[in-house]
CHARMM internal coordinates of N, CA and C (Angstrom, degrees):
IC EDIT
DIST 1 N 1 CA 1.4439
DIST 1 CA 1 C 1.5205
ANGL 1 N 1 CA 1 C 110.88
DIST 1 C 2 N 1.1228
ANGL 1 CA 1 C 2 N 122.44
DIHE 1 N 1 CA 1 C 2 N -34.25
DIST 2 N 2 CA 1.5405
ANGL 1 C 2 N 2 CA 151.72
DIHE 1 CA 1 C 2 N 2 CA 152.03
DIST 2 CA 2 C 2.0504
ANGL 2 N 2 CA 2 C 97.48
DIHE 1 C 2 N 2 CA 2 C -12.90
DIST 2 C 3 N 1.2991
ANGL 2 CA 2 C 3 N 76.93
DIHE 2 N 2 CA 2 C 3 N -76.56
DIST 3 N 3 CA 1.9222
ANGL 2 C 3 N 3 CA 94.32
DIHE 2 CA 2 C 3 N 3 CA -168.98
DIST 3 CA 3 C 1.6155
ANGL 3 N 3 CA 3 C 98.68
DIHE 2 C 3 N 3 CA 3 C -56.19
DIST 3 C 4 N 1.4691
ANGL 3 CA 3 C 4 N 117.59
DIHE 3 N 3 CA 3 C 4 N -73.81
DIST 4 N 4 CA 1.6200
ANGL 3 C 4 N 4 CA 100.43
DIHE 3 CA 3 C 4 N 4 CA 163.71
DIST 4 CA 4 C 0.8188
ANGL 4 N 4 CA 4 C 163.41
DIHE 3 C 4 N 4 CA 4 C 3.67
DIST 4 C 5 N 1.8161
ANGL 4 CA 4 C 5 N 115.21
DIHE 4 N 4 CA 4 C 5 N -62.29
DIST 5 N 5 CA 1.1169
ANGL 4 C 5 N 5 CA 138.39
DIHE 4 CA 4 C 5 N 5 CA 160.89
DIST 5 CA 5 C 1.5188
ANGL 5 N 5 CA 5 C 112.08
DIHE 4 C 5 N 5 CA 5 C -86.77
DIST 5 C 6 N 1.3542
ANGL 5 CA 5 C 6 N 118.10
DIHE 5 N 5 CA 5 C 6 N 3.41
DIST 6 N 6 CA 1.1479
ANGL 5 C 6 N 6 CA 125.29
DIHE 5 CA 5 C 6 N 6 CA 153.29
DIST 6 CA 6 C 1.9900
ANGL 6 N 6 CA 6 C 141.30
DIHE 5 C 6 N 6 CA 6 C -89.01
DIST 6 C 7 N 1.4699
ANGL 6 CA 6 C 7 N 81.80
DIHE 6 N 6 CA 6 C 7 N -19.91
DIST 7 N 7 CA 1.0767
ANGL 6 C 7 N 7 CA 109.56
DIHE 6 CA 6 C 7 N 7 CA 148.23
DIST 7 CA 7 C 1.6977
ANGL 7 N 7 CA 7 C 153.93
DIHE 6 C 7 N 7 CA 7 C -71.50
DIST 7 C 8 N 1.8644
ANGL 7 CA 7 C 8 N 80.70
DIHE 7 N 7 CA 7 C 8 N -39.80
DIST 8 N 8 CA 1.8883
ANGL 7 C 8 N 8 CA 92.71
DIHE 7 CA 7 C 8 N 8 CA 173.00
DIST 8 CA 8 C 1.3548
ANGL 8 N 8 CA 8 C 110.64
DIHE 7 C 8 N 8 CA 8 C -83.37
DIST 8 C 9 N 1.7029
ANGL 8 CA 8 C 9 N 108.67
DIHE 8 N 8 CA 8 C 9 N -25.04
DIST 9 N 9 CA 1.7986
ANGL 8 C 9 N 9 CA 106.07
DIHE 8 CA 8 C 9 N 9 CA -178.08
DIST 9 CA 9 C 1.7115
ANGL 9 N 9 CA 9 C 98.67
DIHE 8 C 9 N 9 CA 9 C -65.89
DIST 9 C 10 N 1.1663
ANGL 9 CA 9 C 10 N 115.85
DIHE 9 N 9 CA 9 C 10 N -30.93
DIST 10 N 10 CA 1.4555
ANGL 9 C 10 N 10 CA 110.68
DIHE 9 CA 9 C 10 N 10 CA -164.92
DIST 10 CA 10 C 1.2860
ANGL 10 N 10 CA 10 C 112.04
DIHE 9 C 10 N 10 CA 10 C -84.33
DIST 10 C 11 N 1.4099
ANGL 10 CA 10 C 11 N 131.03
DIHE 10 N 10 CA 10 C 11 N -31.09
DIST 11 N 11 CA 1.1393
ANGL 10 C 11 N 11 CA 129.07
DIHE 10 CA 10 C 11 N 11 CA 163.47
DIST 11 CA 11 C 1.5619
ANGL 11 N 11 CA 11 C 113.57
DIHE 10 C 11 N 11 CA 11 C -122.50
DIST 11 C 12 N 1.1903
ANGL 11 CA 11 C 12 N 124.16
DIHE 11 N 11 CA 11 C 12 N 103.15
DIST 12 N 12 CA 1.2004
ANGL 11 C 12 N 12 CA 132.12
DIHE 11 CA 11 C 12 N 12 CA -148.54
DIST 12 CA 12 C 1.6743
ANGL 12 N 12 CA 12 C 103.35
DIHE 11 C 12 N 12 CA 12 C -101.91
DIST 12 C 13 N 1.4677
ANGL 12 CA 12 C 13 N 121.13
DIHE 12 N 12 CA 12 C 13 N 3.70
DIST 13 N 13 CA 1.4849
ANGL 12 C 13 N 13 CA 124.06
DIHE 12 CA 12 C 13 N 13 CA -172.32
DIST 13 CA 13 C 1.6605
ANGL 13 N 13 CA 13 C 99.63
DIHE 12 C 13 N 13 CA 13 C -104.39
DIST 13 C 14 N 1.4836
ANGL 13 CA 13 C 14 N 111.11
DIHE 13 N 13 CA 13 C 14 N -14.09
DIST 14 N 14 CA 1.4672
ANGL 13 C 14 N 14 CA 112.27
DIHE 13 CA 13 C 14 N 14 CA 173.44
DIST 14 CA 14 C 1.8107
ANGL 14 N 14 CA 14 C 118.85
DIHE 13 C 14 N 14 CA 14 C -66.15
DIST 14 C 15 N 1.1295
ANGL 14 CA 14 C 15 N 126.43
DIHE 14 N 14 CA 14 C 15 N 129.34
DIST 15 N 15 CA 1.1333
ANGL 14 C 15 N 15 CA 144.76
DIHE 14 CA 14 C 15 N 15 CA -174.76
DIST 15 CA 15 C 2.0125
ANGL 15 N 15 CA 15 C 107.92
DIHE 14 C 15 N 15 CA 15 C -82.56
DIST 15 C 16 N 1.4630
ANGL 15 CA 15 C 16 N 113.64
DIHE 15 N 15 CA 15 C 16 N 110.89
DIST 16 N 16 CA 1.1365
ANGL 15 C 16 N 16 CA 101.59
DIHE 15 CA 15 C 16 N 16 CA 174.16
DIST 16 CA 16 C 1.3688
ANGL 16 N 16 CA 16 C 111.54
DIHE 15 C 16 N 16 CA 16 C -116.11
DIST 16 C 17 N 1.6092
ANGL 16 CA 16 C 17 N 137.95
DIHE 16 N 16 CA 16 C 17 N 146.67
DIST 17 N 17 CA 1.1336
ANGL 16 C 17 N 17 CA 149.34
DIHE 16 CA 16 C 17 N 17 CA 138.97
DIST 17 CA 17 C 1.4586
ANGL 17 N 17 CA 17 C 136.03
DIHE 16 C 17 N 17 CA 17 C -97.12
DIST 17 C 18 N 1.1242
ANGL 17 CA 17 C 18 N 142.29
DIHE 17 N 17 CA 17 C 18 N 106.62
DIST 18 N 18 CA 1.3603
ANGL 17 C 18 N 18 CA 126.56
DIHE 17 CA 17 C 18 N 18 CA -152.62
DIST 18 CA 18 C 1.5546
ANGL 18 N 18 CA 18 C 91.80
DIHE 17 C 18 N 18 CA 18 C -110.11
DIST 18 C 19 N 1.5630
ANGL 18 CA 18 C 19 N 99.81
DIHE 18 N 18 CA 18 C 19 N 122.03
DIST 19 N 19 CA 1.5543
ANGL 18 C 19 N 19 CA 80.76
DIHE 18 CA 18 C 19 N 19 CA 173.16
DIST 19 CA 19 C 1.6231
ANGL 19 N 19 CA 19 C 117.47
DIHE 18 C 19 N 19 CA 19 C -143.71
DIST 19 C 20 N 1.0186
ANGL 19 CA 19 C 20 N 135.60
DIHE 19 N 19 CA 19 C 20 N 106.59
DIST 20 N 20 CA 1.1259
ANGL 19 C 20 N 20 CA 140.91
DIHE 19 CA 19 C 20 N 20 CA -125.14
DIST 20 CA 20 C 2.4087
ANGL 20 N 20 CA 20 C 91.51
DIHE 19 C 20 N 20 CA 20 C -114.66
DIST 20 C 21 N 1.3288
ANGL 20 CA 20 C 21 N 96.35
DIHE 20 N 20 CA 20 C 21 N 129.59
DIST 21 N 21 CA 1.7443
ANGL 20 C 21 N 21 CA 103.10
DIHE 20 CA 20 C 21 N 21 CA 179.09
DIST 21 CA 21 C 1.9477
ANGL 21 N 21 CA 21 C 110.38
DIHE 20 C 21 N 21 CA 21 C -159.91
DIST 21 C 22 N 0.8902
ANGL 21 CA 21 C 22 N 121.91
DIHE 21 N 21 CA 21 C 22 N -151.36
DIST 22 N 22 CA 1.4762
ANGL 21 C 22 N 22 CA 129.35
DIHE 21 CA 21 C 22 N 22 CA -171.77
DIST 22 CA 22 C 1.4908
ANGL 22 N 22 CA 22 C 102.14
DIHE 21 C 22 N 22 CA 22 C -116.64
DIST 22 C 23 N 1.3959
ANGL 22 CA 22 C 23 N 112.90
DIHE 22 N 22 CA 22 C 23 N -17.94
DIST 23 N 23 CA 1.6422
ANGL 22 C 23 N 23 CA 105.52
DIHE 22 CA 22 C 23 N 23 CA -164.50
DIST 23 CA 23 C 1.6846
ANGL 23 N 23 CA 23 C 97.12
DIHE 22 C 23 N 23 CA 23 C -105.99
DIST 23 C 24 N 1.3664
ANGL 23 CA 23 C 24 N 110.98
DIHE 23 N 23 CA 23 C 24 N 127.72
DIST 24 N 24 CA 1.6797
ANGL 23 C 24 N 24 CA 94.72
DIHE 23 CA 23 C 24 N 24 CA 176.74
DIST 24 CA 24 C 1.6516
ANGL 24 N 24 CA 24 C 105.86
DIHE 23 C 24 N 24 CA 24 C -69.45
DIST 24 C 25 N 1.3823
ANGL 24 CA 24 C 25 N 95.34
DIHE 24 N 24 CA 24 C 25 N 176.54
DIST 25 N 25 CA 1.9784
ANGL 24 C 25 N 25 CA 103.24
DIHE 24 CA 24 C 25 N 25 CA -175.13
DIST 25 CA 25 C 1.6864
ANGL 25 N 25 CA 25 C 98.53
DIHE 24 C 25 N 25 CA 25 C -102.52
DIST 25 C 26 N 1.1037
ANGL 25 CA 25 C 26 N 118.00
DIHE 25 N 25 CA 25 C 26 N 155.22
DIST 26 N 26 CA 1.8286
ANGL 25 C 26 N 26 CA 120.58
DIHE 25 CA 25 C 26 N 26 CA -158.05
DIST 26 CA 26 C 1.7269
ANGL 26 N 26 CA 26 C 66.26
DIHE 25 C 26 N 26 CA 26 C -96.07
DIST 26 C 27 N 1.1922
ANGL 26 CA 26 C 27 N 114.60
DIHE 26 N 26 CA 26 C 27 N 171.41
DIST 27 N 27 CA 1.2822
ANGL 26 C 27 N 27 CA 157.95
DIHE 26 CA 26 C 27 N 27 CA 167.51
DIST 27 CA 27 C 1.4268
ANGL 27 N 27 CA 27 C 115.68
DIHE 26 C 27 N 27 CA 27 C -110.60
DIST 27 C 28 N 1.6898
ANGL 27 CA 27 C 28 N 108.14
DIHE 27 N 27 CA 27 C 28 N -52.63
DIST 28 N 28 CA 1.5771
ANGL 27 C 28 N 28 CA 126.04
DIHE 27 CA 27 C 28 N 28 CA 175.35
DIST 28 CA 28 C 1.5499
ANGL 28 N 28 CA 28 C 99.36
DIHE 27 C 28 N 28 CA 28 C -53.72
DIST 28 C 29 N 1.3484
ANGL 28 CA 28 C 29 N 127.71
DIHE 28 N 28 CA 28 C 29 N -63.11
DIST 29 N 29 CA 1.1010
ANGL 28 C 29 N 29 CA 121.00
DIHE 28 CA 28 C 29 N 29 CA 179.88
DIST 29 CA 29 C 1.6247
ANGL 29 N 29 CA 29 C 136.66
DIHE 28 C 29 N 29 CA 29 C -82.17
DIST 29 C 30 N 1.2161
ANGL 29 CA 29 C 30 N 101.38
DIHE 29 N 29 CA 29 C 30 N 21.14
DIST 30 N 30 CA 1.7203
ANGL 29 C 30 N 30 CA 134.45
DIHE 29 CA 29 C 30 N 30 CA 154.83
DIST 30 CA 30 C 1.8237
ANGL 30 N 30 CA 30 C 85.65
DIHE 29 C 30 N 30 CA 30 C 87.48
DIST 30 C 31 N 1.2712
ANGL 30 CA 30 C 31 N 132.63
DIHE 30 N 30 CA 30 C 31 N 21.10
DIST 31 N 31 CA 1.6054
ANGL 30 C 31 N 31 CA 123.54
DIHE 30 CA 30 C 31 N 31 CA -171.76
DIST 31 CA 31 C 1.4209
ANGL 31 N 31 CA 31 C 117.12
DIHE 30 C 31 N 31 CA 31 C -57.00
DIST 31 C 32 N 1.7673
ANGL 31 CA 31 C 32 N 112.60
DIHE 31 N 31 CA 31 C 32 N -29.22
DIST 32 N 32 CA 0.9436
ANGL 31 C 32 N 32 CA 131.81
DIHE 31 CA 31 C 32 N 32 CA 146.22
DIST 32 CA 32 C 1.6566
ANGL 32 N 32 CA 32 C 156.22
DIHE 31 C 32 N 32 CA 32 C -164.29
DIST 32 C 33 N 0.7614
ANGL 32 CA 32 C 33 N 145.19
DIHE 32 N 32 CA 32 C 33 N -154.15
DIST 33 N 33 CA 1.5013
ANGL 32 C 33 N 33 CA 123.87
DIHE 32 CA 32 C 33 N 33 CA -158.44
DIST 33 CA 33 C 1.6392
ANGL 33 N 33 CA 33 C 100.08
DIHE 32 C 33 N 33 CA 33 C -117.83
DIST 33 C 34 N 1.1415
ANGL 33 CA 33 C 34 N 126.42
DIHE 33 N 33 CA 33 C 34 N -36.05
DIST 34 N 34 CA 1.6204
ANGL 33 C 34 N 34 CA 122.30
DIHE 33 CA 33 C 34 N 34 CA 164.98
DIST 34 CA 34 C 1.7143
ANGL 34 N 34 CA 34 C 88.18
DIHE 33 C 34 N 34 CA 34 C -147.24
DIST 34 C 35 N 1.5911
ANGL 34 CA 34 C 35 N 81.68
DIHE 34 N 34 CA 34 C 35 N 153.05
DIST 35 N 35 CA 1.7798
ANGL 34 C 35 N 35 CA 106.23
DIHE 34 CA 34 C 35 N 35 CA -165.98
DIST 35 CA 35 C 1.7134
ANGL 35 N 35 CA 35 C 90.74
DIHE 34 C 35 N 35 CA 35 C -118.49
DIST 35 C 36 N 1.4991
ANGL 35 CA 35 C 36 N 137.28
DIHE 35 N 35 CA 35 C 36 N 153.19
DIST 36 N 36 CA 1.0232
ANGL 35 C 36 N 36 CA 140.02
DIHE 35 CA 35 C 36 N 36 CA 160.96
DIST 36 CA 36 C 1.9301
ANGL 36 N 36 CA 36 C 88.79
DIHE 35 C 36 N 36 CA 36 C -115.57
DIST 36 C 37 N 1.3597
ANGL 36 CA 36 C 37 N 122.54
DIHE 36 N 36 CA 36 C 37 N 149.61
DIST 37 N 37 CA 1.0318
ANGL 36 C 37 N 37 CA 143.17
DIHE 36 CA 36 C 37 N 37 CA -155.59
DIST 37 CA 37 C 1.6776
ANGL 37 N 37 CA 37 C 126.59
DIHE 36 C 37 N 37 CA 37 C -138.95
DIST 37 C 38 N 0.9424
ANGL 37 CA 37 C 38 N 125.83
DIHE 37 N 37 CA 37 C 38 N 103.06
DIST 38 N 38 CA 1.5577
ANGL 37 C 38 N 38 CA 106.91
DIHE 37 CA 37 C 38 N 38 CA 167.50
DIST 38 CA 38 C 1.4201
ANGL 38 N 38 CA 38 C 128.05
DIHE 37 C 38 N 38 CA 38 C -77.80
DIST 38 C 39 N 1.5564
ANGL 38 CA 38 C 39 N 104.77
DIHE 38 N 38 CA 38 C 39 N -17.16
DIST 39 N 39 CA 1.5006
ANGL 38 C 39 N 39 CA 102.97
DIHE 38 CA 38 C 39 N 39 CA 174.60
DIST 39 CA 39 C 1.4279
ANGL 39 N 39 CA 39 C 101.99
DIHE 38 C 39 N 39 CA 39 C -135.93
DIST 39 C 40 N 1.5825
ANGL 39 CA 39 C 40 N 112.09
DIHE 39 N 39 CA 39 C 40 N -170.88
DIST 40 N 40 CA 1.6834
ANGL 39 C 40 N 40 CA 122.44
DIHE 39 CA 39 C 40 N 40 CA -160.36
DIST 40 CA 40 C 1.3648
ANGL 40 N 40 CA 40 C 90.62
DIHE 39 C 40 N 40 CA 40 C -85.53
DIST 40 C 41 N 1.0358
ANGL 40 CA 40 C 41 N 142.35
DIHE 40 N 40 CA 40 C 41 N 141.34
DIST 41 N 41 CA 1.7144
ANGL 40 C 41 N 41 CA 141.11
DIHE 40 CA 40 C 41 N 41 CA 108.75
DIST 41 CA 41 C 1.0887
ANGL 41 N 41 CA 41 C 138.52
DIHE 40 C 41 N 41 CA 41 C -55.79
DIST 41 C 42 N 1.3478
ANGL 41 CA 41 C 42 N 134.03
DIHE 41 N 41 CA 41 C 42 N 99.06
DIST 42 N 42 CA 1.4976
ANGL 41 C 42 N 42 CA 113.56
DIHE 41 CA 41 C 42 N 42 CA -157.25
DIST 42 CA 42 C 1.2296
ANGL 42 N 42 CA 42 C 115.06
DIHE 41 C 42 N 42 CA 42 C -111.78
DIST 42 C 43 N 0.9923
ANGL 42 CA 42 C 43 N 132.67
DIHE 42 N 42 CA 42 C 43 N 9.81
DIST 43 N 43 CA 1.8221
ANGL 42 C 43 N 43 CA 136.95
DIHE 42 CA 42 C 43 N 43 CA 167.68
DIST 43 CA 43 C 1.3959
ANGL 43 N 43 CA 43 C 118.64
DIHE 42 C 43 N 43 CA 43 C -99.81
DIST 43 C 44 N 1.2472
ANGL 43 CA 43 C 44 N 114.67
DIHE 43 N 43 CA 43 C 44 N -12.36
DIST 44 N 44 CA 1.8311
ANGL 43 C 44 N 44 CA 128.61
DIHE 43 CA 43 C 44 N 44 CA 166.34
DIST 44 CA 44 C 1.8129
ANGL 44 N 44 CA 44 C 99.38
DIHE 43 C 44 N 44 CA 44 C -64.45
DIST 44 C 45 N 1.2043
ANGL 44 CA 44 C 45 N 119.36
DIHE 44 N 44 CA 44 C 45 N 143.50
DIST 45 N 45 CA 1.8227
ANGL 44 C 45 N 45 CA 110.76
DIHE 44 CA 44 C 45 N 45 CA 161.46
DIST 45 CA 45 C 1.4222
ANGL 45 N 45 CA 45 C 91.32
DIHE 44 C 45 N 45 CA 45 C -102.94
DIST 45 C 46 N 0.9533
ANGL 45 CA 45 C 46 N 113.74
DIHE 45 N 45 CA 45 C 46 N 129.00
DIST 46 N 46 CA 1.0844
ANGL 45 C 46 N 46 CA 124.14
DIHE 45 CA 45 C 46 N 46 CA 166.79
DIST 46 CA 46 C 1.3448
ANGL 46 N 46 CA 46 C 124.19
DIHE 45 C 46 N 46 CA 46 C -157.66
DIST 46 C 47 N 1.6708
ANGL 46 CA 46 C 47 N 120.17
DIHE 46 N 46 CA 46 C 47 N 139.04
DIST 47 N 47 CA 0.9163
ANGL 46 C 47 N 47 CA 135.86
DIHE 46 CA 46 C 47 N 47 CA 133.28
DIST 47 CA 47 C 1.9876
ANGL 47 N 47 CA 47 C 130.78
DIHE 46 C 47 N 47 CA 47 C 9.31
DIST 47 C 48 N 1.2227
ANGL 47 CA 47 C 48 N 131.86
DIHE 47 N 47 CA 47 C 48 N 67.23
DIST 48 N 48 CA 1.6664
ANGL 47 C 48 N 48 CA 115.41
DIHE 47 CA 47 C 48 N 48 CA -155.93
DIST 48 CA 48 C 1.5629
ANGL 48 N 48 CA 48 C 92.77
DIHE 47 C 48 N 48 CA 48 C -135.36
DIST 48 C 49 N 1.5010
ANGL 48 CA 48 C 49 N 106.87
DIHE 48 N 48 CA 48 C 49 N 141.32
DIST 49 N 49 CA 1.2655
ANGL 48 C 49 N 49 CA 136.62
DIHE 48 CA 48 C 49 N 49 CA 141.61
DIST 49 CA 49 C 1.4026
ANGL 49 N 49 CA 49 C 150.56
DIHE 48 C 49 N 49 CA 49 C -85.29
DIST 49 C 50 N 1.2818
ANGL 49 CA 49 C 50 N 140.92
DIHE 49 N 49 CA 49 C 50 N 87.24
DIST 50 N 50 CA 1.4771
ANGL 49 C 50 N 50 CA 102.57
DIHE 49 CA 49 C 50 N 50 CA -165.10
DIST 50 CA 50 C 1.5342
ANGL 50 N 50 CA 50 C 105.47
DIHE 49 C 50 N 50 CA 50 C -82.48
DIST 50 C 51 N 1.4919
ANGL 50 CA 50 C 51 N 118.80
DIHE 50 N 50 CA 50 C 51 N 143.20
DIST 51 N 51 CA 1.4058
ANGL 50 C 51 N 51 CA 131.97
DIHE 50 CA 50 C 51 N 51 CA -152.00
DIST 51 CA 51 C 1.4448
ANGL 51 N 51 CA 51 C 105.81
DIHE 50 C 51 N 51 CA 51 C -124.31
DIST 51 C 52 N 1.3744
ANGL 51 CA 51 C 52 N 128.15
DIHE 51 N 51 CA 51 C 52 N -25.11
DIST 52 N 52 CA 1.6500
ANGL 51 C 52 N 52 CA 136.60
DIHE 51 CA 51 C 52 N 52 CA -147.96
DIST 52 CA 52 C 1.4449
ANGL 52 N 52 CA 52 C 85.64
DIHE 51 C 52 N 52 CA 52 C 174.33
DIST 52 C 53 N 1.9318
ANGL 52 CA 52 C 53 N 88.73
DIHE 52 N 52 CA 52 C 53 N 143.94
DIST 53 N 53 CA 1.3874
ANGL 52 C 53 N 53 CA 114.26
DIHE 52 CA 52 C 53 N 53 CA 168.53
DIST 53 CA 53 C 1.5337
ANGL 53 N 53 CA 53 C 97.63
DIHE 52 C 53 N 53 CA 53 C -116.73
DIST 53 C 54 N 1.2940
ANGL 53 CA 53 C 54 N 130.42
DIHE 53 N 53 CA 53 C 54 N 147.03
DIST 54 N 54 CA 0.9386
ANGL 53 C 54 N 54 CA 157.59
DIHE 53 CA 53 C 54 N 54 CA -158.39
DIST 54 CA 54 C 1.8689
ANGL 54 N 54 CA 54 C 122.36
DIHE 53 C 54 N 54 CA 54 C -124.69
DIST 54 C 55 N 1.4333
ANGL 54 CA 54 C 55 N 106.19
DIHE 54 N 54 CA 54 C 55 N 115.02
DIST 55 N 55 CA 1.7191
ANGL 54 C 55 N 55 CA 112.44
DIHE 54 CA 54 C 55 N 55 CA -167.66
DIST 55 CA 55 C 1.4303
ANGL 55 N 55 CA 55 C 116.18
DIHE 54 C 55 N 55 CA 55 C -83.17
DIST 55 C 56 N 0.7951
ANGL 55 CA 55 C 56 N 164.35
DIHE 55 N 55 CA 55 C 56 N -99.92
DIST 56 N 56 CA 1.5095
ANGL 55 C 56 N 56 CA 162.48
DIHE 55 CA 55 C 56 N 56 CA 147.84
DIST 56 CA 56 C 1.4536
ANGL 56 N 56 CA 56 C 100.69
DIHE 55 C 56 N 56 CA 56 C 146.30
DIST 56 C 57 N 1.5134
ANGL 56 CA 56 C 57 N 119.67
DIHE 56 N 56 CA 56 C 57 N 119.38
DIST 57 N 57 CA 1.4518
ANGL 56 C 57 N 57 CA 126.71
DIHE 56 CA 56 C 57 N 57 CA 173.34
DIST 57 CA 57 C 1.6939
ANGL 57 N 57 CA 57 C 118.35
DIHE 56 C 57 N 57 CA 57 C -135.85
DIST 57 C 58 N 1.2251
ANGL 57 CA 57 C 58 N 107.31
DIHE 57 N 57 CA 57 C 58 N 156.79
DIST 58 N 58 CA 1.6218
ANGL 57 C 58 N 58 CA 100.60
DIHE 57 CA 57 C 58 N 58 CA -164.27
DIST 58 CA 58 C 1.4166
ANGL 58 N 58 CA 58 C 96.52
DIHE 57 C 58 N 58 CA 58 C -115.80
DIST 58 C 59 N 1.3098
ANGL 58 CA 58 C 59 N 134.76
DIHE 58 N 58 CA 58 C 59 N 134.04
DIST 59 N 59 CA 1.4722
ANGL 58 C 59 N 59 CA 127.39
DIHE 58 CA 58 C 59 N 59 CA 166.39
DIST 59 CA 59 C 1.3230
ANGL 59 N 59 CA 59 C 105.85
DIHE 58 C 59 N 59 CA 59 C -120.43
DIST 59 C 60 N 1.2431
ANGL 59 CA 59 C 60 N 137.10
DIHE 59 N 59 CA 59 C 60 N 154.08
DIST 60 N 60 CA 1.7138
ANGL 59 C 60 N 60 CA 163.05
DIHE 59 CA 59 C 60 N 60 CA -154.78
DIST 60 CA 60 C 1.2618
ANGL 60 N 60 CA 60 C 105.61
DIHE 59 C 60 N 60 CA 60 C 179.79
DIST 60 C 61 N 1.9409
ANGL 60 CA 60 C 61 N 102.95
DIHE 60 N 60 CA 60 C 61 N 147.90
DIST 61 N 61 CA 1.9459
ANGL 60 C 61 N 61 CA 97.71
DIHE 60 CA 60 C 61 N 61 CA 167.78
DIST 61 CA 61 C 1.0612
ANGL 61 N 61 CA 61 C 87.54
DIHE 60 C 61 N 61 CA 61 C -88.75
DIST 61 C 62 N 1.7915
ANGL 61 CA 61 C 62 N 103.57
DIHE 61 N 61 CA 61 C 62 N -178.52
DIST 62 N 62 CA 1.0641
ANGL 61 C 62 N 62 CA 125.71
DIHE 61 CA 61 C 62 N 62 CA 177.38
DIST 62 CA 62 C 1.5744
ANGL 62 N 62 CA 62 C 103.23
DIHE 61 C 62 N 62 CA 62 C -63.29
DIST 62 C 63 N 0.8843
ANGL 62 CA 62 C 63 N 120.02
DIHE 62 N 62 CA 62 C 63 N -30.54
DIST 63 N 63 CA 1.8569
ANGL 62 C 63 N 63 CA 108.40
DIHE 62 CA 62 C 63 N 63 CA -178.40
DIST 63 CA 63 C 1.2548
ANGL 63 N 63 CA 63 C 116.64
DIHE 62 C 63 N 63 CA 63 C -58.45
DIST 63 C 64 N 1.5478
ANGL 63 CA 63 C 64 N 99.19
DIHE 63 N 63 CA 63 C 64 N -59.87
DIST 64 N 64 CA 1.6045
ANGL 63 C 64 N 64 CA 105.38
DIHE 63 CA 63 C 64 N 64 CA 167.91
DIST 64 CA 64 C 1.2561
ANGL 64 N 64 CA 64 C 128.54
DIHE 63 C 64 N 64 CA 64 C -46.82
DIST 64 C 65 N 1.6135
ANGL 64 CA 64 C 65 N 111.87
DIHE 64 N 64 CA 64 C 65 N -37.75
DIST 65 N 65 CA 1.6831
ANGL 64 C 65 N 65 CA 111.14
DIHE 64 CA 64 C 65 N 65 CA 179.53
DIST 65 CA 65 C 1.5734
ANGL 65 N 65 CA 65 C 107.20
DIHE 64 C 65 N 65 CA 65 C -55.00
END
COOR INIT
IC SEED 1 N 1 CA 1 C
IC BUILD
C-alpha cells in the first residue's frame, strides 16, 4: 500500500478505485486498468509481475473448531 500511495502523491491526475469482490475485473473488457490478483489468469495477455507473496490463515473459536 506503501508503493501506491507513492504513486498517487507522484502522479496526482491518476484516478484510483479500489475495489475489492470474488469476481476478477476483465482487463479485455477495459473493467480495469491494473488488476492486483491472488491467482494466475491465463487467457487474459497480459502484461504481469509477481510483486508480493501472500499468507493465508484461518481463525475459528474453540467451539466452532
Amino acid at each position: 500500500m506503501q508503493r501506491l500511495r507513492d504513486l498517487l502523491e507522484t502522479h496526482p491526475n491518476i484516478e484510483d478505485d479500489l475495489i475489492t469482490h470474488p469476481f476478477p475485473a476483465s482487463m479485455m473488457h477495459r473493467e480495469a486498468d491494473i488488476v492486483l490478483r491472488e491467482f494466475e489468469i491465463g487467457h487474459e495477455r497480459l502484461i504481469r509481475r509477481k510483486i508480493a507473496r501472500l499468507g493465508v490463515s484461518f481463525y475459528a473459536s474453540r467451539d466452532y473448531a
